[in-house]
mmCIF file of the N, C-alpha and C atoms, coordinates in Angstrom:
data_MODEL
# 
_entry.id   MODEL 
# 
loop_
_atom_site.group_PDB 
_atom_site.id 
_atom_site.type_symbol 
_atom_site.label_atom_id 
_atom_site.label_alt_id 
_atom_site.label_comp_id 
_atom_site.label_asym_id 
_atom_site.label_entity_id 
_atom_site.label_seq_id 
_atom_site.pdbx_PDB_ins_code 
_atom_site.Cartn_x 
_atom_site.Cartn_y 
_atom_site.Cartn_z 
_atom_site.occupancy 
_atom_site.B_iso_or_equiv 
_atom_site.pdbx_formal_charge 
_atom_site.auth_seq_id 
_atom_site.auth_comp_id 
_atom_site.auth_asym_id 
_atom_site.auth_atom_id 
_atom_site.pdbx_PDB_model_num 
ATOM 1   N N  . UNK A 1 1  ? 17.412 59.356 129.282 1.00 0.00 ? 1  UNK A N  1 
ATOM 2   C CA . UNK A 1 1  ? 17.485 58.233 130.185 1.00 0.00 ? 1  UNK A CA 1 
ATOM 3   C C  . UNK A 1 1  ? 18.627 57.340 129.726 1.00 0.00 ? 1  UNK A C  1 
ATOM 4   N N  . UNK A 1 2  ? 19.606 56.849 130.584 1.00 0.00 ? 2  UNK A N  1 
ATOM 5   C CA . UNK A 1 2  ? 20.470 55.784 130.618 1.00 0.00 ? 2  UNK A CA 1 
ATOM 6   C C  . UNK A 1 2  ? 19.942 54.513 131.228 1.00 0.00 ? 2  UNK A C  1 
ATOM 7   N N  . UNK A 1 3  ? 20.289 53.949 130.668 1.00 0.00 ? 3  UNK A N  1 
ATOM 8   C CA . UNK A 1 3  ? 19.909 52.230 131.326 1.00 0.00 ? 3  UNK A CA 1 
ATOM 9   C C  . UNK A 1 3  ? 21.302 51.068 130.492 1.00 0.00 ? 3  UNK A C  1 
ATOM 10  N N  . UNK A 1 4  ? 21.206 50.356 131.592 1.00 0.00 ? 4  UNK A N  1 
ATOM 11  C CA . UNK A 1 4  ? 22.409 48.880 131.290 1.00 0.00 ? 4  UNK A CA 1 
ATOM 12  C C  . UNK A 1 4  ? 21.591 47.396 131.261 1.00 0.00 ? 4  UNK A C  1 
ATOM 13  N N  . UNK A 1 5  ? 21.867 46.931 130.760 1.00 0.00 ? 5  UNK A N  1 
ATOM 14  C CA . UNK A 1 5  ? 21.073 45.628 129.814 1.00 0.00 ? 5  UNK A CA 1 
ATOM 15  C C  . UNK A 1 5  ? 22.351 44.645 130.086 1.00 0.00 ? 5  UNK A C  1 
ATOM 16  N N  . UNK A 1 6  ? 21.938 43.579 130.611 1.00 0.00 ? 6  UNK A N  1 
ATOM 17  C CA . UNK A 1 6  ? 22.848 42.453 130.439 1.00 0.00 ? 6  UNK A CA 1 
ATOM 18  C C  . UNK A 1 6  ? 21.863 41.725 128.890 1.00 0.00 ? 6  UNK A C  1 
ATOM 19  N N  . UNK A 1 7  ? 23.338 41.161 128.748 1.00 0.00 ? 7  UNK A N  1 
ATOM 20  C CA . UNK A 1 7  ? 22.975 40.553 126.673 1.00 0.00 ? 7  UNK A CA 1 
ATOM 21  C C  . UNK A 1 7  ? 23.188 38.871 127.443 1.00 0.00 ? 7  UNK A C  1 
ATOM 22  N N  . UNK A 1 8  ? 22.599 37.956 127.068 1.00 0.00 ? 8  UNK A N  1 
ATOM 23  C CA . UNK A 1 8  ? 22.051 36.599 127.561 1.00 0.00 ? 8  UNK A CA 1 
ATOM 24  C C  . UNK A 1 8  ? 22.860 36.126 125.480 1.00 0.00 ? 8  UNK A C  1 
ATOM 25  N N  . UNK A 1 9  ? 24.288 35.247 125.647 1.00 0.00 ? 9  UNK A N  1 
ATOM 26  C CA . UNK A 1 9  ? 23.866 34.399 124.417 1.00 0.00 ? 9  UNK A CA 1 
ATOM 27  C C  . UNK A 1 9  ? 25.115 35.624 123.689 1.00 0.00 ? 9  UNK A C  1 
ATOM 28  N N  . UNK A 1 10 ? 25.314 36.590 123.908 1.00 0.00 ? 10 UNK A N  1 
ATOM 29  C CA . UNK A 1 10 ? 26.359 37.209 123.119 1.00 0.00 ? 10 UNK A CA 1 
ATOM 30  C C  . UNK A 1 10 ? 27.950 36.692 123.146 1.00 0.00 ? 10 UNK A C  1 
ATOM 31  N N  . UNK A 1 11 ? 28.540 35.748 121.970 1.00 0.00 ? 11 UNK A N  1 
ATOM 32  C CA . UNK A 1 11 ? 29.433 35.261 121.246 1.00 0.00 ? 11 UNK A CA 1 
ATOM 33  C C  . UNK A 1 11 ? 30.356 35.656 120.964 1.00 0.00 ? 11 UNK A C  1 
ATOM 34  N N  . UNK A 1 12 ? 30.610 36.683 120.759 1.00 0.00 ? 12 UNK A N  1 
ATOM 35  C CA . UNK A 1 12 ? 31.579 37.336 119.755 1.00 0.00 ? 12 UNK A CA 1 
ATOM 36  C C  . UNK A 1 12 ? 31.628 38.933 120.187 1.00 0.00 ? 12 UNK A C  1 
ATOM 37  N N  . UNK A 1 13 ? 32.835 39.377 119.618 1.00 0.00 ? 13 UNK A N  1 
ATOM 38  C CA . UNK A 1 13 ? 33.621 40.589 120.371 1.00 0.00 ? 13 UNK A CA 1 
ATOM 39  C C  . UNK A 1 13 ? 33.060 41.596 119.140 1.00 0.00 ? 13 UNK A C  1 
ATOM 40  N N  . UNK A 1 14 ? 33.124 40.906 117.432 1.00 0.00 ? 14 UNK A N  1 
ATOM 41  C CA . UNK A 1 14 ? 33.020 41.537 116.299 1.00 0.00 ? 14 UNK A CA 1 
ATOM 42  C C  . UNK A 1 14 ? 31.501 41.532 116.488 1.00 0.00 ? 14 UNK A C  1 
ATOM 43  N N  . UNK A 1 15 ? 30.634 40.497 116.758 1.00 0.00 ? 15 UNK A N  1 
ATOM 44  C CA . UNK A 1 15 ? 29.458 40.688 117.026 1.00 0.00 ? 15 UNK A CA 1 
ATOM 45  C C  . UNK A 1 15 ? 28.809 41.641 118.011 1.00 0.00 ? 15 UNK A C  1 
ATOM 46  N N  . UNK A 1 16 ? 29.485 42.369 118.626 1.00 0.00 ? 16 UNK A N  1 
ATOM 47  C CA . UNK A 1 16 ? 29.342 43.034 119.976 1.00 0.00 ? 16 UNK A CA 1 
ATOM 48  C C  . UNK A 1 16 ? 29.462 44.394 119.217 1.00 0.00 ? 16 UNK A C  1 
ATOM 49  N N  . UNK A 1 17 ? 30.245 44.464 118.170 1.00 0.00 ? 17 UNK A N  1 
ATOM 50  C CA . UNK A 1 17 ? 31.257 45.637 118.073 1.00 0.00 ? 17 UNK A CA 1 
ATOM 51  C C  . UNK A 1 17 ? 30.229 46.347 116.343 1.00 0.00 ? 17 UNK A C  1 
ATOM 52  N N  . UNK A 1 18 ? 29.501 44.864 115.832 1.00 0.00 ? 18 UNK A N  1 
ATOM 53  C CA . UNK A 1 18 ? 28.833 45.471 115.175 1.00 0.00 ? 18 UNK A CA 1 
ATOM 54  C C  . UNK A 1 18 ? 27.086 45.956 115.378 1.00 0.00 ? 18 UNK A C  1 
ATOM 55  N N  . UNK A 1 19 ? 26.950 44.981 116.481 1.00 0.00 ? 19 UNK A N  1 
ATOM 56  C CA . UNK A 1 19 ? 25.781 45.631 117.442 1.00 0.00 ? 19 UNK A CA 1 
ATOM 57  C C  . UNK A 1 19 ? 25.925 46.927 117.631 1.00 0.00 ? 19 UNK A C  1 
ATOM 58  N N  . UNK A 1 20 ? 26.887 47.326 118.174 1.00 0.00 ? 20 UNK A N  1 
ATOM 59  C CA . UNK A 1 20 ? 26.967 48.760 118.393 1.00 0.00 ? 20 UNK A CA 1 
ATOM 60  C C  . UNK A 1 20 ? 26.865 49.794 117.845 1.00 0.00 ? 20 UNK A C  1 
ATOM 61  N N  . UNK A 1 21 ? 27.367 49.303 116.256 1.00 0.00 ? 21 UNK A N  1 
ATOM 62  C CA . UNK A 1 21 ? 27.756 50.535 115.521 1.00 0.00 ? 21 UNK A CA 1 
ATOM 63  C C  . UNK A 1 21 ? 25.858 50.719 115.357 1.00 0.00 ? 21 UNK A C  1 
ATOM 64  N N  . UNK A 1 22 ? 25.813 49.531 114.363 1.00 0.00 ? 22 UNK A N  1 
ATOM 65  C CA . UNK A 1 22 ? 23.855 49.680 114.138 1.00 0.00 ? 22 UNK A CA 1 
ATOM 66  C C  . UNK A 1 22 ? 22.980 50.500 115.075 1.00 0.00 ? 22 UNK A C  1 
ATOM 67  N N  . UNK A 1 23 ? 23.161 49.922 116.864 1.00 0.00 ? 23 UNK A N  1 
ATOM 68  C CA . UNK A 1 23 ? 22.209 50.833 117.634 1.00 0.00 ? 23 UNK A CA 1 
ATOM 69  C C  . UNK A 1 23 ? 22.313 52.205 117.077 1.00 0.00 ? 23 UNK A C  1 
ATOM 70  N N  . UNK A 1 24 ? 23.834 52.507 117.519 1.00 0.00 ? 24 UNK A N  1 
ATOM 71  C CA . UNK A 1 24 ? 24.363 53.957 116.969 1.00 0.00 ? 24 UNK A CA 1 
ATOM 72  C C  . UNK A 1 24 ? 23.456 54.960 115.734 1.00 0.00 ? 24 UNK A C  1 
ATOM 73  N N  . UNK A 1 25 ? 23.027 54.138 115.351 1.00 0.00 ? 25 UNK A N  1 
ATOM 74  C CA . UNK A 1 25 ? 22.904 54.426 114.017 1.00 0.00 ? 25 UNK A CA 1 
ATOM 75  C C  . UNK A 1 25 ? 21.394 55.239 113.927 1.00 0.00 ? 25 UNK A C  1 
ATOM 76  N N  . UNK A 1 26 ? 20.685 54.314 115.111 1.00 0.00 ? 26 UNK A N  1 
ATOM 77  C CA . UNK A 1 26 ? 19.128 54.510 115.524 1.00 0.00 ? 26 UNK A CA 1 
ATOM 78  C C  . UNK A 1 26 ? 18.709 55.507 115.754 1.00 0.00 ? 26 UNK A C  1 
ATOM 79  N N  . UNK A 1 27 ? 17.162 55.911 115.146 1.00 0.00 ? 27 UNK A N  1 
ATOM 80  C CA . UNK A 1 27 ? 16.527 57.399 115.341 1.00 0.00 ? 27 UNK A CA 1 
ATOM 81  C C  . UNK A 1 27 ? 16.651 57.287 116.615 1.00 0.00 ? 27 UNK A C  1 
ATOM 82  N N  . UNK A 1 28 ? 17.016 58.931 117.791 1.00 0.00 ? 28 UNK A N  1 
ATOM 83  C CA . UNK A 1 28 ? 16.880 58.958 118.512 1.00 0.00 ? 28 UNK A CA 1 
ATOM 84  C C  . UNK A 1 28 ? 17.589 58.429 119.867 1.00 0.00 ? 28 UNK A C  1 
ATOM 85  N N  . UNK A 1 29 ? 18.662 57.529 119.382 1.00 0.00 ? 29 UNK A N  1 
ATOM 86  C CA . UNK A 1 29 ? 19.874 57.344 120.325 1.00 0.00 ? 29 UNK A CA 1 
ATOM 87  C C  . UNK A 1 29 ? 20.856 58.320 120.692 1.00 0.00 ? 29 UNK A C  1 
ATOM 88  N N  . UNK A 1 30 ? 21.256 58.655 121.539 1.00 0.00 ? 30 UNK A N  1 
ATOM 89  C CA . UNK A 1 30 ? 22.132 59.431 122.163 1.00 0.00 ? 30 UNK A CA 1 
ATOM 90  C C  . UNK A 1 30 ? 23.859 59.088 121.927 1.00 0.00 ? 30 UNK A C  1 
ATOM 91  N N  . UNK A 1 31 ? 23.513 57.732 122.687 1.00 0.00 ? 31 UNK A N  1 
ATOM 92  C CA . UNK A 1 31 ? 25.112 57.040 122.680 1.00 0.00 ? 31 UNK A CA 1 
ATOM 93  C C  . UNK A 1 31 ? 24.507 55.588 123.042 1.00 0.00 ? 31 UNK A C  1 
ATOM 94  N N  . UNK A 1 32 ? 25.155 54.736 122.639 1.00 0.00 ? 32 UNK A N  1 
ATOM 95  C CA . UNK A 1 32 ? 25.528 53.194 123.177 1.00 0.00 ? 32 UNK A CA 1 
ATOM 96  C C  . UNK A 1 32 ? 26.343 52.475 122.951 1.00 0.00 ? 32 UNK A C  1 
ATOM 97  N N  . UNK A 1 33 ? 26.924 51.675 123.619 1.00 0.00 ? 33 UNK A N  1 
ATOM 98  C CA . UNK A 1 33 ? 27.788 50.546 123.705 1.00 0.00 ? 33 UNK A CA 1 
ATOM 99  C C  . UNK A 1 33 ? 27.393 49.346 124.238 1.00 0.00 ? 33 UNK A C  1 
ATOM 100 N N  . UNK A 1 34 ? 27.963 48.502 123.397 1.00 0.00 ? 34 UNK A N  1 
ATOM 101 C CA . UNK A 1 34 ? 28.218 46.927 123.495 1.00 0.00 ? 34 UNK A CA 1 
ATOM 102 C C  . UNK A 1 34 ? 29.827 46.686 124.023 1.00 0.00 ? 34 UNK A C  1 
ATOM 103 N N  . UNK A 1 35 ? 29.730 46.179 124.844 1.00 0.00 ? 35 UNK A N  1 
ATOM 104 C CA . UNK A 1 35 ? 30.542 45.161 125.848 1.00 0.00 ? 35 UNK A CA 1 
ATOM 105 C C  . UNK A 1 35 ? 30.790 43.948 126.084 1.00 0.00 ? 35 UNK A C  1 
ATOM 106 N N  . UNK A 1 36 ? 31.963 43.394 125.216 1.00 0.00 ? 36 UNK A N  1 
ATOM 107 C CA . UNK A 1 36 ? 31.605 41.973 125.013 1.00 0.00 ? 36 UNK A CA 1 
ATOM 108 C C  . UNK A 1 36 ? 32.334 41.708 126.541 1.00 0.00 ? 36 UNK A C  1 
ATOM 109 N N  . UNK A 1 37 ? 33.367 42.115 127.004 1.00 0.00 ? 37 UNK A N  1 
ATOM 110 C CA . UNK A 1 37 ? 33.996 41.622 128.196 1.00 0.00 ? 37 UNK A CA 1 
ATOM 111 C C  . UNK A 1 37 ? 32.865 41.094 129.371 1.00 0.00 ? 37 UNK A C  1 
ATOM 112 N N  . UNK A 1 38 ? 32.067 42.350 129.764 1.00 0.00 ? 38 UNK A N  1 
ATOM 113 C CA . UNK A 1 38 ? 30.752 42.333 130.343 1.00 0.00 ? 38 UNK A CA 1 
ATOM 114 C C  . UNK A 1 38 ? 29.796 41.780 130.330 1.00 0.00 ? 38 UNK A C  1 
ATOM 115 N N  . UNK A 1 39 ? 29.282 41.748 128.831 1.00 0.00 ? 39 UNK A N  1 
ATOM 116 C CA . UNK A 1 39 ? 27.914 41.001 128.218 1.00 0.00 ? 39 UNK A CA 1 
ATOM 117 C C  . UNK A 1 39 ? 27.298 42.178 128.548 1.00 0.00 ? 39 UNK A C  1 
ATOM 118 N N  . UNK A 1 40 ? 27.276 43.796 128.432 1.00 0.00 ? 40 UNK A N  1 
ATOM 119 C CA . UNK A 1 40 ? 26.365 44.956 128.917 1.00 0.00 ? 40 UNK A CA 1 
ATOM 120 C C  . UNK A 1 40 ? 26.273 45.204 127.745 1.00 0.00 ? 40 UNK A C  1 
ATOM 121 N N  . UNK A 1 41 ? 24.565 46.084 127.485 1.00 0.00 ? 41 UNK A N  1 
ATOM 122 C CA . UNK A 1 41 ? 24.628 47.138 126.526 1.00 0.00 ? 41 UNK A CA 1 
ATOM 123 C C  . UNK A 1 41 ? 24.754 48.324 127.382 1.00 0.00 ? 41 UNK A C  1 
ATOM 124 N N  . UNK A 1 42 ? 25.031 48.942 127.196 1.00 0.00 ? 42 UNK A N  1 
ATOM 125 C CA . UNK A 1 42 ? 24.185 50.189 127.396 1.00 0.00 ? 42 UNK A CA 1 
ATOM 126 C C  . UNK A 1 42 ? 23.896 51.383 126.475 1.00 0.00 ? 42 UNK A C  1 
ATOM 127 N N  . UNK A 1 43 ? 22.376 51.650 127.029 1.00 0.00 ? 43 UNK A N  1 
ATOM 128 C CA . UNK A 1 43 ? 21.643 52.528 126.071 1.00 0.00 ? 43 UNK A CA 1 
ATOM 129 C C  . UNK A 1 43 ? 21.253 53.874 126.681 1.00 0.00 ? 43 UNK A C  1 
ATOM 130 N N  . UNK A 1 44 ? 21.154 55.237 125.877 1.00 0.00 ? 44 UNK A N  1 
ATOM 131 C CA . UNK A 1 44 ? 21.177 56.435 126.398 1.00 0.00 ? 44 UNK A CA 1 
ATOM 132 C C  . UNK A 1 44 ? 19.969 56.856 125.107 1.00 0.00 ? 44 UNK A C  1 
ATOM 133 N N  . UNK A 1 45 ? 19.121 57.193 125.688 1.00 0.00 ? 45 UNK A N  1 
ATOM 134 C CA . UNK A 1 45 ? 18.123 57.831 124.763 1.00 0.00 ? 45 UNK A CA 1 
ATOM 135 C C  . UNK A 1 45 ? 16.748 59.019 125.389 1.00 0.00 ? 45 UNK A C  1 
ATOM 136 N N  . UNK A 1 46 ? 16.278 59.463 124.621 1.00 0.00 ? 46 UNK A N  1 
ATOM 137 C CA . UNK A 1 46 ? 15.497 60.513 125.191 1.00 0.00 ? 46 UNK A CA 1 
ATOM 138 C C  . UNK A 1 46 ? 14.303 59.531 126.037 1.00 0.00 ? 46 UNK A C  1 
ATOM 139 N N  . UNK A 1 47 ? 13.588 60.239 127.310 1.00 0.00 ? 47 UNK A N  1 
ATOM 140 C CA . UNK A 1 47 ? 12.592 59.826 127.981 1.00 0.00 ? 47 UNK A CA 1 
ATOM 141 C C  . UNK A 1 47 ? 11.696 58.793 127.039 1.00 0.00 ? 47 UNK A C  1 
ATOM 142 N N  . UNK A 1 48 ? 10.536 59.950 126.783 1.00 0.00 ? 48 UNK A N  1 
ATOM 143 C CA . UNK A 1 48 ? 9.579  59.874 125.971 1.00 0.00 ? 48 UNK A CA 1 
ATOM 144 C C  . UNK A 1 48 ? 9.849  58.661 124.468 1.00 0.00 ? 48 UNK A C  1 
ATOM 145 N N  . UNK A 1 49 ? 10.625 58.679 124.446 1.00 0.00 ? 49 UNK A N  1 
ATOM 146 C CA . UNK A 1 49 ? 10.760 57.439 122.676 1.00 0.00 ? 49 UNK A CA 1 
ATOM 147 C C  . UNK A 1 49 ? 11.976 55.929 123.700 1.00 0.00 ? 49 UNK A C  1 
ATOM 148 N N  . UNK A 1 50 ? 12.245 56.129 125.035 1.00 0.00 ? 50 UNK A N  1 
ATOM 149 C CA . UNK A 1 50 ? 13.203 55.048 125.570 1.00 0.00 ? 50 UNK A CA 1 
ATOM 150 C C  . UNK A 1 50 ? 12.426 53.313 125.146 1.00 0.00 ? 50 UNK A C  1 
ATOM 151 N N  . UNK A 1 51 ? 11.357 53.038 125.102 1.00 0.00 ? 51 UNK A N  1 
ATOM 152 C CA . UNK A 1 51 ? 10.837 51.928 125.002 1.00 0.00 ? 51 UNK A CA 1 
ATOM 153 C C  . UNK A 1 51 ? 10.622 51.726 123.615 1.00 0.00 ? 51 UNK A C  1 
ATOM 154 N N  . UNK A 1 52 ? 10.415 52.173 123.044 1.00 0.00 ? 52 UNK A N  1 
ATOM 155 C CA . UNK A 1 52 ? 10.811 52.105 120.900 1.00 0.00 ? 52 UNK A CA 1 
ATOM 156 C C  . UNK A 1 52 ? 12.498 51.868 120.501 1.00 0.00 ? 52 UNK A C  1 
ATOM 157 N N  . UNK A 1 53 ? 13.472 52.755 120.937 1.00 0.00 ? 53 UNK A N  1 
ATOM 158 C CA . UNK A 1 53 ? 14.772 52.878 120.884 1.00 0.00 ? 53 UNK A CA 1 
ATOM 159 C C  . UNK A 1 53 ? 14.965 50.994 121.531 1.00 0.00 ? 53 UNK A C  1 
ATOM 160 N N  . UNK A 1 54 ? 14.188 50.811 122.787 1.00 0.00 ? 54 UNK A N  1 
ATOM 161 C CA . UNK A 1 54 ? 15.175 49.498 123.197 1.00 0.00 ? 54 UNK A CA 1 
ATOM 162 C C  . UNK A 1 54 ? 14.716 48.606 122.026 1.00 0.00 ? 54 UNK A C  1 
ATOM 163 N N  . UNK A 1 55 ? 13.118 48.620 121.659 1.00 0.00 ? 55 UNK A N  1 
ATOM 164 C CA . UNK A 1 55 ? 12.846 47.556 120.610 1.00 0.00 ? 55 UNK A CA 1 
ATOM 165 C C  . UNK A 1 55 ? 13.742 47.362 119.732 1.00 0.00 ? 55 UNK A C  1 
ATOM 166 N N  . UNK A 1 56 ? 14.079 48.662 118.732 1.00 0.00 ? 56 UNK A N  1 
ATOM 167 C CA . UNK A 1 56 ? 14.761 48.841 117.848 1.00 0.00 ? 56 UNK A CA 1 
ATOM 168 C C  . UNK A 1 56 ? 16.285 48.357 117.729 1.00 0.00 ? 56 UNK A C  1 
ATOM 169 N N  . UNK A 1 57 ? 16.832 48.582 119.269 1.00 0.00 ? 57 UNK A N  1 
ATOM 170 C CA . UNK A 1 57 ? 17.840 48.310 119.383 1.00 0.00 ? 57 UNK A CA 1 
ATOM 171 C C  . UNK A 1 57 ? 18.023 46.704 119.553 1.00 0.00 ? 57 UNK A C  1 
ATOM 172 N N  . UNK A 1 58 ? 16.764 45.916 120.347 1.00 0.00 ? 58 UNK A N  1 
ATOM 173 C CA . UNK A 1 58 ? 16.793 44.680 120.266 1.00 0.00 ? 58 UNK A CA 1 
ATOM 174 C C  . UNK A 1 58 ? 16.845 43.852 118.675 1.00 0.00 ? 58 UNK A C  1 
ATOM 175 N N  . UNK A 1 59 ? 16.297 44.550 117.630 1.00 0.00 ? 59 UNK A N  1 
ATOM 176 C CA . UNK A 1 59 ? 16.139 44.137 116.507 1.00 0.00 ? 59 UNK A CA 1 
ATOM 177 C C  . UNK A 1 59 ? 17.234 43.912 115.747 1.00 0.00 ? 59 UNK A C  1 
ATOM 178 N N  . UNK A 1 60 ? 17.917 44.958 115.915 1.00 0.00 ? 60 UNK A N  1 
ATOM 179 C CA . UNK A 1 60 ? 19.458 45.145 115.415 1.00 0.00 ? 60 UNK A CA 1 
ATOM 180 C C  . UNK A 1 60 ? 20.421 44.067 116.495 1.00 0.00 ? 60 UNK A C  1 
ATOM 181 N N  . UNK A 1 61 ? 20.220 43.677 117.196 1.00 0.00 ? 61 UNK A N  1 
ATOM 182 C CA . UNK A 1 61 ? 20.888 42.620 118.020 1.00 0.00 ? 61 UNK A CA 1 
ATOM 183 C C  . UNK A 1 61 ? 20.436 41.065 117.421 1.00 0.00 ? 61 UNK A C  1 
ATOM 184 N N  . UNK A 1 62 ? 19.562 41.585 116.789 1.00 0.00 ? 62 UNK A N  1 
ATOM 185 C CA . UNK A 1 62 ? 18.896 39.938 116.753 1.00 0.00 ? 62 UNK A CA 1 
ATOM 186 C C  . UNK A 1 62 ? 19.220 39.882 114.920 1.00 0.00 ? 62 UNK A C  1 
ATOM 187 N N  . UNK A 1 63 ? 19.571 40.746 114.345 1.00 0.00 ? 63 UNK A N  1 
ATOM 188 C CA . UNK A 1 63 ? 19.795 40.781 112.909 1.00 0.00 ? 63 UNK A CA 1 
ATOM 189 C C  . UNK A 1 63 ? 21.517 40.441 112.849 1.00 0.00 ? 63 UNK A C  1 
ATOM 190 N N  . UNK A 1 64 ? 22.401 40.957 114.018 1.00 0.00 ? 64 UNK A N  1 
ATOM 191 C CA . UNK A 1 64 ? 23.692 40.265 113.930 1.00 0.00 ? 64 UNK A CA 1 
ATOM 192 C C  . UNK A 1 64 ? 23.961 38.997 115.032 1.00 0.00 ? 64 UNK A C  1 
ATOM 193 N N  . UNK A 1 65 ? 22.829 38.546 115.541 1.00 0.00 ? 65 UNK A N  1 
ATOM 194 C CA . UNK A 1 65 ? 23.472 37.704 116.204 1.00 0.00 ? 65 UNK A CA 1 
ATOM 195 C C  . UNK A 1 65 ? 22.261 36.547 116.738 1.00 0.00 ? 65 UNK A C  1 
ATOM 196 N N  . UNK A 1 66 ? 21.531 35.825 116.212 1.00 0.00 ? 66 UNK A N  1 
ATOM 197 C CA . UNK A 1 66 ? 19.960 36.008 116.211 1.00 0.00 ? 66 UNK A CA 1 
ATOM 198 C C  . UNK A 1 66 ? 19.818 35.013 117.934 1.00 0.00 ? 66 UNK A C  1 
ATOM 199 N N  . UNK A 1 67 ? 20.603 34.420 118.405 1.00 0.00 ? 67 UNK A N  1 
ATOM 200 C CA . UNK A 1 67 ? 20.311 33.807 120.257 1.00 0.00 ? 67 UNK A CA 1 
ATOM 201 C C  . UNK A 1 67 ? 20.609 34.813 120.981 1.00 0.00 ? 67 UNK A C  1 
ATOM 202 N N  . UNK A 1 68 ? 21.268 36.078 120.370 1.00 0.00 ? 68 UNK A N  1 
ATOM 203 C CA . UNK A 1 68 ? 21.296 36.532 121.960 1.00 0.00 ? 68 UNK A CA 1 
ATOM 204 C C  . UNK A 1 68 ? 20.074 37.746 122.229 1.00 0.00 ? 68 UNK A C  1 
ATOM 205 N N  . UNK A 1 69 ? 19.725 38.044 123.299 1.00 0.00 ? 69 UNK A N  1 
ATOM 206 C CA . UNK A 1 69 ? 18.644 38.390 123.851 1.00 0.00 ? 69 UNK A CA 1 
ATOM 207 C C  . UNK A 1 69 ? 19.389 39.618 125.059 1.00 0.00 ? 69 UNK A C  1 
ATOM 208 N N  . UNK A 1 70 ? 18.362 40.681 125.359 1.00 0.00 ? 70 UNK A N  1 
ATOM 209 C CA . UNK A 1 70 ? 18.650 41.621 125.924 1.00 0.00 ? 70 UNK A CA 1 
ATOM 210 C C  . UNK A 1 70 ? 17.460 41.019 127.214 1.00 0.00 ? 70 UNK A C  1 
ATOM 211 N N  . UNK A 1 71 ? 18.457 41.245 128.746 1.00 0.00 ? 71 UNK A N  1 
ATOM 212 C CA . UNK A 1 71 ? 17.867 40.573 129.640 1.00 0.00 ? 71 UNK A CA 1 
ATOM 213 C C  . UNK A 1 71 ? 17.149 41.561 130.265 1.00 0.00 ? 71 UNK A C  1 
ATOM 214 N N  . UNK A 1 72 ? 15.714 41.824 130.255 1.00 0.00 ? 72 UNK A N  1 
ATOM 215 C CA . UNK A 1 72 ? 15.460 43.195 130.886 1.00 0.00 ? 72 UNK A CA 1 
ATOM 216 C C  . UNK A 1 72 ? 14.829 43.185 132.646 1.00 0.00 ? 72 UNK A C  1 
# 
């Protein structure tokens, strides 16, 4: 499953850029990107684990950047 997330509160381009790498990093991610131009994430992950992956991925958003928020 793919899905796009507007980010509410995202600052920074390096903050965007290290969001990304972290999701990346996550059991079970496929691919994602952070978009600071946009304010998008987007996230690609298997069906079955998609609602753990976004937590996870929200966590790692909130560990580099702790106001901004994933608008779901």
């Amino acid at each position: 499953m793919k899905k796009t997330f507007k980010l509410i509160d995202l600052d920074c381009a390096n903050c965007a850029a290290k969001m990304q790498a972290a999701i990346q990093k996550l059991d079970g991610v496929t691919s994602a990107s952070v978009n600071f131009m946009t304010q998008k994430l987007t996230l690609e992950a298997n069906d079955d684990i998609f609602d753990e992956v976004l937590k996870n991925a929200a966590d790692c958003i909130r560990k580099v950047e702790p106001d901004c928020k994933i608008k779901m």
